[in-house]
C-alpha positions as CSV (number, residue, x, y, z in Angstrom):
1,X,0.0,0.0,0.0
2,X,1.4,3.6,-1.0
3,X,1.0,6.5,1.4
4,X,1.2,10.0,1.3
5,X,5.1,11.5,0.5
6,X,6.9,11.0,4.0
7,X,5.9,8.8,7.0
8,X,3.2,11.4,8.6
9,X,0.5,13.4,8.0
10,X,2.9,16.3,9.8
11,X,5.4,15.6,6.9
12,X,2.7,16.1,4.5
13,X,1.8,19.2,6.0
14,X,5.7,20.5,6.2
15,X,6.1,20.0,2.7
16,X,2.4,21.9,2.1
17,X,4.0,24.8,4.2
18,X,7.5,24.7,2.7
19,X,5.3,24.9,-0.9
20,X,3.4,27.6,0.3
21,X,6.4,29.8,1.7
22,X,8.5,29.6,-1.6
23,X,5.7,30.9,-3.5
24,X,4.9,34.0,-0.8
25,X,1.3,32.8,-0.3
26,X,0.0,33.6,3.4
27,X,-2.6,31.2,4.4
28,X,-5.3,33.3,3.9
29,X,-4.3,33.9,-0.2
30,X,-4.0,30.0,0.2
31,X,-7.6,29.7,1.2
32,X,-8.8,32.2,-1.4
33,X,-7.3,30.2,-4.5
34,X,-7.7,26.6,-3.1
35,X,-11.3,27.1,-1.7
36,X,-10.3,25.3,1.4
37,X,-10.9,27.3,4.6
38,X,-8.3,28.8,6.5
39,X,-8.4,27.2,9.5
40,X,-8.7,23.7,8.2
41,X,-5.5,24.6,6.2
42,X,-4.1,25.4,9.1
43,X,-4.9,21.8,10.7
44,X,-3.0,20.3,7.5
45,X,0.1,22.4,8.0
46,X,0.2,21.4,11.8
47,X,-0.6,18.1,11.3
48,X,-4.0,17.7,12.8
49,X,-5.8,17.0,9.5
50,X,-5.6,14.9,6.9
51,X,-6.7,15.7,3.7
52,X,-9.1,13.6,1.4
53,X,-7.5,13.2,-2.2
54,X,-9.9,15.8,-3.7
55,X,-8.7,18.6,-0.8
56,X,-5.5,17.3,-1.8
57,X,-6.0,18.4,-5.7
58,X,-7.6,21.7,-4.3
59,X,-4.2,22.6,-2.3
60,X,-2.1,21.5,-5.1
61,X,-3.1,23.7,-8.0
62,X,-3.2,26.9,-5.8
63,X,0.6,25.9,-4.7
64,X,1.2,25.5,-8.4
65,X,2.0,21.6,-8.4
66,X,0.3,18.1,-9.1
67,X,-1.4,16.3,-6.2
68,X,1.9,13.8,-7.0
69,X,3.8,16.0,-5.0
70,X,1.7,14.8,-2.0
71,X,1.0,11.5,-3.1
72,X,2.5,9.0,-5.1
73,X,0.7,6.8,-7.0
74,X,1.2,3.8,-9.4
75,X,0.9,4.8,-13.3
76,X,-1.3,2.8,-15.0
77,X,-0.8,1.7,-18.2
78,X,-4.2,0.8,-19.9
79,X,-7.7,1.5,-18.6
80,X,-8.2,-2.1,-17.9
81,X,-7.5,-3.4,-14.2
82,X,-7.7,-6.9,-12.7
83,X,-9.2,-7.4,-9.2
84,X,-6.1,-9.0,-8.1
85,X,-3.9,-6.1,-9.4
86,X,-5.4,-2.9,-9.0
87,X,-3.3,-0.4,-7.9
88,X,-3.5,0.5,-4.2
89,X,-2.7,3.2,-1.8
90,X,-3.5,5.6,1.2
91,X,-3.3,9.0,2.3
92,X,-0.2,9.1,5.5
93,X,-2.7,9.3,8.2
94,X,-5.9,7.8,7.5
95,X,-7.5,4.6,7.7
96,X,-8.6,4.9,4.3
97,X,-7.1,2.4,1.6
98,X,-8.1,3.8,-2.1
99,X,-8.3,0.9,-4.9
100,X,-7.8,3.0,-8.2
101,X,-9.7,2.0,-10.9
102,X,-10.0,4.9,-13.2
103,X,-6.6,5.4,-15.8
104,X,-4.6,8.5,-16.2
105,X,-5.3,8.5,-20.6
106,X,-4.6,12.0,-21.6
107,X,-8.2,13.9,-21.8
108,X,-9.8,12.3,-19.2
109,X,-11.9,13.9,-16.6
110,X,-13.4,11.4,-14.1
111,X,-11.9,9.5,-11.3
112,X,-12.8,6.6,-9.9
113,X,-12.0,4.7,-6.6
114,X,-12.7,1.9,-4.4
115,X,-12.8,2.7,-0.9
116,X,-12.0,0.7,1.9
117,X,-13.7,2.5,4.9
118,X,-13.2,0.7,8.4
119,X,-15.9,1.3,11.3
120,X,-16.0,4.3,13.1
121,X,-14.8,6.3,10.0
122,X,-16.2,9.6,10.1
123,X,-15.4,12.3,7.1
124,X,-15.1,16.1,7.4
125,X,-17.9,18.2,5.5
126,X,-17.3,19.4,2.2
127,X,-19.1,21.6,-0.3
128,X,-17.8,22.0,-4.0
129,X,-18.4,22.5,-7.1
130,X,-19.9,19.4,-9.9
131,X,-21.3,16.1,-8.4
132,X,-20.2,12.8,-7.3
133,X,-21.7,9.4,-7.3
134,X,-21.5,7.0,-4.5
135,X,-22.4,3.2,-4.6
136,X,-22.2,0.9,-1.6
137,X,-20.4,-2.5,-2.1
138,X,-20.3,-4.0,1.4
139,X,-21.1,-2.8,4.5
140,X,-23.1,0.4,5.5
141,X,-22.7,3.9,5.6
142,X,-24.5,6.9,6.5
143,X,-24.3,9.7,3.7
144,X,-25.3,13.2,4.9
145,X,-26.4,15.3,2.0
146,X,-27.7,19.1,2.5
147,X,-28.6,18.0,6.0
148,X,-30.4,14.8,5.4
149,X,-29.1,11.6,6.2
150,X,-28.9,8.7,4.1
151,X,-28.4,5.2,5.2
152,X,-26.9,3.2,2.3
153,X,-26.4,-0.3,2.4
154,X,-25.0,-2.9,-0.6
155,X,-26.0,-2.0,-3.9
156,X,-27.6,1.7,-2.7
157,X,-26.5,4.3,-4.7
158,X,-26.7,8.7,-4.5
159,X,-25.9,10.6,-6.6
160,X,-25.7,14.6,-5.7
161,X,-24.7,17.8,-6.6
162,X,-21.0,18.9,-4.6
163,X,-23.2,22.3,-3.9
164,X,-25.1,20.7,-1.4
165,X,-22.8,20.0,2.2
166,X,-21.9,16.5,2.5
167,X,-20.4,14.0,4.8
168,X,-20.1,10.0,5.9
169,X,-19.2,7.8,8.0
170,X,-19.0,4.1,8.9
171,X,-21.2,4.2,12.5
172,X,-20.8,0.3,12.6
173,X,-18.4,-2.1,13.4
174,X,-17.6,-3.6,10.2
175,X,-15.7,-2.9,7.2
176,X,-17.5,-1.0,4.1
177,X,-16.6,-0.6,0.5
178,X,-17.8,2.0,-1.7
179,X,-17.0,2.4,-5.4
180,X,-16.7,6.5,-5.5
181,X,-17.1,8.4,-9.2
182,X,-16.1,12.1,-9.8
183,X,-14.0,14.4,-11.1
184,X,-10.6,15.5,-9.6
185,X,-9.3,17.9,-12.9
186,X,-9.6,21.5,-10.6
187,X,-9.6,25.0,-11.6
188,X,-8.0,27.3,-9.3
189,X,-11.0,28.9,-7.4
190,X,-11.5,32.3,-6.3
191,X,-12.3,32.4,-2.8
192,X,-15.6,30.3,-3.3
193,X,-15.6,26.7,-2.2
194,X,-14.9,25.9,1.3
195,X,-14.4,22.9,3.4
196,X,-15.2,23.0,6.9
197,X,-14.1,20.1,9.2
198,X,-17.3,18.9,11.4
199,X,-16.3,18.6,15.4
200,X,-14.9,15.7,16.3
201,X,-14.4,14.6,12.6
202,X,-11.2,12.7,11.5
203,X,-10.4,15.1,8.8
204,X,-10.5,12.8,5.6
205,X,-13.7,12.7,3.3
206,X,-14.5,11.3,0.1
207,X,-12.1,12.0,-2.9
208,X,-13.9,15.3,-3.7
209,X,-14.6,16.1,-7.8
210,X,-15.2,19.3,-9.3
211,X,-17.7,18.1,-7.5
């Protein structure tokens, strides 16, 4: 399994700061072109957060560099991949192990991951831009859309706008896997789009698309 660049989430969060120093940005001019909130920026840098892979891409095209720079993951070759074989890694710090089943063809636009989720999971809110689609594979987990909670067992799907606030979590004691489809190709925002950590939350969400 692949993790983050470095052996912790503070690591992650140095080379986030050292990134964001060499290009003059304070955190606040950060906040403005990622459309991640100041504060939960903050939490990244000091390594109290950690980041879903959509933040991630966020925070990397206002620094000015790919979400590689924060995570390394396996090239893959063709669009087909074998169950045994697929490509497999995690962000330093979460719980999270992401099975990659989308391919990296030039033009593409959507992502797409298998998530492992184990229980107690619980994601940070996030509001974006364009829409994601969840569908449950095992286990269960409770989707929170716009204030409205969802409980999604195997073969439930949703499908929502990233407009609306959303989060998840994995309130039981088993396992879950969800198949997750979006898009991760991000324009750098203008101040708009913010993501703001719920209390208590471990601060990693679903790989966010622009949605």
């Amino acid at each position: 399994m692949l993790t983050a660049n470095g052996d912790s989430v503070s690591t992650l969060g140095a080379r986030m700061r050292k990134q964001r120093h060499r290009l003059s940005l304070t955190l606040q001019q950060l906040g403005e072109a990622s459309g991640v909130s100041v504060g939960y920026l903050s939490q990244v840098e000091r390594g109290r957060a950690t980041p879903s892979l959509g933040t991630l891409s966020q925070i990397a095209v206002a620094l000015q560099v790919d979400v590689s720079f924060f995570i390394h993951t396996p090239k893959t070759q063709d669009s087909l991949t074998r169950a045994a074989e697929r490509p497999r890694f995690a962000v330093s710090g979460s719980s999270i192990e992401y099975e990659k089943i989308g391919a990296d063809f030039p033009g593409h636009e959507l992502s797409s991951y298998i998530m492992n989720v184990p229980p107690g999971y619980a994601s940070e809110e996030v509001v974006h831009e364009g829409e994601e689609v969840i569908y449950i594979l095992e286990g269960e987990i409770a989707q929170v859309v716009d204030g409205g909670e969802h409980i999604m067992r195997p073969g439930d799907s949703l499908h929502y706008l990233g407009s609306s606030p959303h989060s998840w979590s994995n309130k039981t004691d088993r396992p879950a896997r969800v198949l997750w489809v979006g898009r991760m190709q991000y324009e750098q925002a203008a101040g708009a789009n913010r993501i703001r950590p719920n209390e208590g939350a471990v601060a990693t969400a679903f790989a966010s698309s622009r949605p």
